[in-house]
N, C-alpha and C positions, 0 to 999 in steps of 0.2 A: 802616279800613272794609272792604277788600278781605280782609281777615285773618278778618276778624268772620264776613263772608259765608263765607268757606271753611270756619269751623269751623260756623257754622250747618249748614250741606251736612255736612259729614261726620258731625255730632251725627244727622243728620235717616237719612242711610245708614247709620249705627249702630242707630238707633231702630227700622229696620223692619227691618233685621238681625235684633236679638233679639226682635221678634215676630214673623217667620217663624218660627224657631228655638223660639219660647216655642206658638208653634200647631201644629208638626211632634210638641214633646214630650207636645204635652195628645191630637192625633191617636191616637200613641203607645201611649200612654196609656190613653185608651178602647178601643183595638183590643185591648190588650192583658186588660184587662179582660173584654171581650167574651167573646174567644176564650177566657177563663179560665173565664168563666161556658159556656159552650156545652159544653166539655170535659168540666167538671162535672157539666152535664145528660144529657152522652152515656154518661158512666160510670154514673151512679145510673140514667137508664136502662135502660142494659144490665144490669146486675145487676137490681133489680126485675123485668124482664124474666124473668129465670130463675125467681125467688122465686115472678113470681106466677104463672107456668108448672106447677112443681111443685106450687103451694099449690091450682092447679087441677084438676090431674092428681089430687091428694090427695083434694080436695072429689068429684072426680066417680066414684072408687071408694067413698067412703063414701056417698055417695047411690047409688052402686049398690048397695049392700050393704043400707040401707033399704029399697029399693024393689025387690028383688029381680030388680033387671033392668040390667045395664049399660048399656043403649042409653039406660035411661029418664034414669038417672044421672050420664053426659056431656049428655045433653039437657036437662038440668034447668041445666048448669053451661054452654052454651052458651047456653039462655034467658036466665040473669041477665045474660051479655055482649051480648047484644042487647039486651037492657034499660038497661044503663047504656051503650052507644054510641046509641041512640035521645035518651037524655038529652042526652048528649053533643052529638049533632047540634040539638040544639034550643036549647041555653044554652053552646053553643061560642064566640061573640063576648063574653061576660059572663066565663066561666070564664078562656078561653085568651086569644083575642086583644088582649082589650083590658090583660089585663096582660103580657102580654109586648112589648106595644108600650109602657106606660110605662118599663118598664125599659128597655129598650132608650133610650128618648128620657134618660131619669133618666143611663146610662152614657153616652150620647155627645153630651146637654149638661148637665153637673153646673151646679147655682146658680151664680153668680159670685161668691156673697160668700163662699164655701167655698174656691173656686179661689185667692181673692187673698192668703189668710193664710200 
């Protein structure tokens, strides 16, 4: 009887043994995820960064070159970026927040019926 009881106990310190272990790995896991995804975002950021730097710089000499007038022709290529940051500010929660907050929930609690296979 006293035997029983001890392996009960040590079944029972084994059992939350490897789910600490099994919640440290899924922790792991998601962080690792995370931080893979963010990485991602910071690279393809930085490059489109440049691309659409140049492709602005591009756009606002050839409207200069239309409108014969350089001032008019940055000005025209700063109005459309005021134009879509106005956007921006106004359908920011629908566009940005609200899906990078599922993802985020989606990476760091995936289903359970996913996890258990």
């Amino acid at each position: 009887m006293l035997e029983d009881i001890n392996n009960i106990k040590n079944d029972i310190q084994e059992y939350i043994e490897v789910k600490f272990d099994l919640l440290r790995l899924r922790s792991a896991e998601s962080l690792s995820r995370l931080l893979s995804i963010v990485l991602n975002i910071a690279i393809l950021g930085f490059l489109s960064f440049f691309i659409l730097l140049f492709l602005s710089i591009a756009a606002g000499y050839f409207l200069a070159s239309l409108l014969q007038s350089n001032e008019l022709g940055f000005l025209c290529v700063a109005g459309f970026y005021g134009l879509v940051m106005v956007i921006f500010i106004i359908f920011r929660k629908k566009i940005i927040e609200r899906p990078i907050i599922k993802t985020i929930m989606k990476l760091i609690f995936p289903k359970s019926g996913e996890d258990e296979k």
